[in-house]
C-alpha positions as CSV (number, residue, x, y, z in Angstrom):
1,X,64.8,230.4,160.3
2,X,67.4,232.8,161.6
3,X,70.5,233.5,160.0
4,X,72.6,231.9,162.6
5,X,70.7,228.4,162.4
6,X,71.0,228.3,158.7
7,X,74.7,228.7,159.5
8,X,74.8,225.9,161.7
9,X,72.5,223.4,159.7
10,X,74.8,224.1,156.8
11,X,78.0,223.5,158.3
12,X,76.2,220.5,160.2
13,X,75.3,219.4,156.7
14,X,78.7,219.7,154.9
15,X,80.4,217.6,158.5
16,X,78.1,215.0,158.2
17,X,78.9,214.4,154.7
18,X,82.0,214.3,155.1
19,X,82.3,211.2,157.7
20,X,79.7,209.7,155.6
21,X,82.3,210.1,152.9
22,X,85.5,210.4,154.3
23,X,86.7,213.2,152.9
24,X,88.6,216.1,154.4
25,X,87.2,219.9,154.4
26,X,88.3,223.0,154.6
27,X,86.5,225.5,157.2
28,X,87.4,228.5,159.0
29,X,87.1,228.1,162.6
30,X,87.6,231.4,164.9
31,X,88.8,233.1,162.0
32,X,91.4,231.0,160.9
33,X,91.3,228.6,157.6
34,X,92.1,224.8,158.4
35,X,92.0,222.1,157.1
36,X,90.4,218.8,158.9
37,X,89.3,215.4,158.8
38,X,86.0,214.9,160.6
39,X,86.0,211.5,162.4
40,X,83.1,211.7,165.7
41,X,80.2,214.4,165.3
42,X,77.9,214.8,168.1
43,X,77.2,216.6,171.7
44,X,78.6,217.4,174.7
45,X,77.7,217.3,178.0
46,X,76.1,220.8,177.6
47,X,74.5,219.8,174.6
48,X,76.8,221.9,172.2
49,X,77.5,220.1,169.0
50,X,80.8,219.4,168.3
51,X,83.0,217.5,165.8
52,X,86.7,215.9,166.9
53,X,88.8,216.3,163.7
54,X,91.8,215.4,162.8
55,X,94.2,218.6,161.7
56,X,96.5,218.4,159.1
57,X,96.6,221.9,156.9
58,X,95.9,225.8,157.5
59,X,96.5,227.8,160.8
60,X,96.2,226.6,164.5
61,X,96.6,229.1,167.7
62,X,98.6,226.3,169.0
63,X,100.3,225.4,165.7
64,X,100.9,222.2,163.5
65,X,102.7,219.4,164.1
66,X,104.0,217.7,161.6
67,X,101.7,214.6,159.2
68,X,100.9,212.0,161.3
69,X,101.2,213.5,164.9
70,X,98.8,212.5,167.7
71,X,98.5,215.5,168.9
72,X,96.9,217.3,165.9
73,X,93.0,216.5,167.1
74,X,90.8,219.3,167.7
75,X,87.0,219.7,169.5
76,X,85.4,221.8,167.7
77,X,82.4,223.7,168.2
78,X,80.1,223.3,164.7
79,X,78.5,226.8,165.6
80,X,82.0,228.6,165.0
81,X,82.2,226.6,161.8
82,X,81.6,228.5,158.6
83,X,82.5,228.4,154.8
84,X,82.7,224.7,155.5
85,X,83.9,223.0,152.2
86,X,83.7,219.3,151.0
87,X,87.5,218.3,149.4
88,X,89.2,215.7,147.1
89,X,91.5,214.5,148.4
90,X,93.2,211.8,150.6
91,X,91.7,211.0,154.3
92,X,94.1,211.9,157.1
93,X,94.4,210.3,160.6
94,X,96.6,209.6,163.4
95,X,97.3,206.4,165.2
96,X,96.0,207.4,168.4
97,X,92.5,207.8,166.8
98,X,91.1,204.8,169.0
99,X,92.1,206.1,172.4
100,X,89.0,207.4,174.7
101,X,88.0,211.0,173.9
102,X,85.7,213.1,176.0
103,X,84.7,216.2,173.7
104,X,81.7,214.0,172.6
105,X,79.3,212.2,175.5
106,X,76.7,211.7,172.9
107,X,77.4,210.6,169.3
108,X,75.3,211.4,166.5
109,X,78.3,210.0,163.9
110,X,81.0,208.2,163.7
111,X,83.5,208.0,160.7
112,X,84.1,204.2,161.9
113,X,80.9,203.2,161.0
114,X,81.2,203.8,157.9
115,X,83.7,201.3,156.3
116,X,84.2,202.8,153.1
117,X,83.6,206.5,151.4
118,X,79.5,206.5,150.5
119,X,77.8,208.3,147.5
120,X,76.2,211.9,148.3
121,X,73.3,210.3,146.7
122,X,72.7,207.3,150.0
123,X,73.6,210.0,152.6
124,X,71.3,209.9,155.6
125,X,68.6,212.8,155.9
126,X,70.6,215.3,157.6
127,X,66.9,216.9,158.5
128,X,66.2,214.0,161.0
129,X,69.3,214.8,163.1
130,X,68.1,216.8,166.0
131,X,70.3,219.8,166.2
């Protein structure tokens, strides 16, 4: 397996358990540590994988708003994920999490359908996801 898919099954891994669990991570993204809340994980119309999170800590190119905002989700690419961390700590939305997004056409997860944080133990076999 090459380096680069190891990368990417890892930080697939960690996002996964995350929703499952919903707890926030820490990752850096482009180079710059943040600090997110997966909620949707899944593909796009170009079959990228990508995960809509909801910002609330580290560094932004466009920069923060303050807790709470509705316009503190981000798209991103898993591939330019890395040093993705699982946290304690509490789990961070916005209101607006409902409205129609269009980063994802296909979803492989969504934080919704899991009502309430899940053990690491009953996780789903991230191995049968087809990255």
């Amino acid at each position: 397996m090459s380096v680069f898919l190891g990368a990417l099954e890892q930080a697939h891994t960690q996002v996964r358990a995350a929703i499952i669990q919903r707890r926030p991570i820490t990752a850096l993204y482009r180079g710059r540590r943040r600090l997110l809340c997966p909620h949707l994980l899944g593909w796009n119309r170009h079959r990228r994988l990508q995960v809509l999170c909801y910002q609330h800590g580290g560094d932004s190119q466009s920069g923060l708003k303050p807790a709470g905002a509705s316009d503190s989700w981000r798209c991103l690419a898993v591939e330019n994920l890395s040093q993705v961390e699982l946290l304690d700590g509490p789990w961070q939305t916005a209101e607006n999490h409902s409205r129609p997004q269009t980063c994802i056409e296909e979803v492989e997860l969504d934080v919704d359908a899991y009502s309430e944080s899940v053990s690491p133990s009953s996780l789903p076999d991230p191995k049968s996801a087809k990255l």
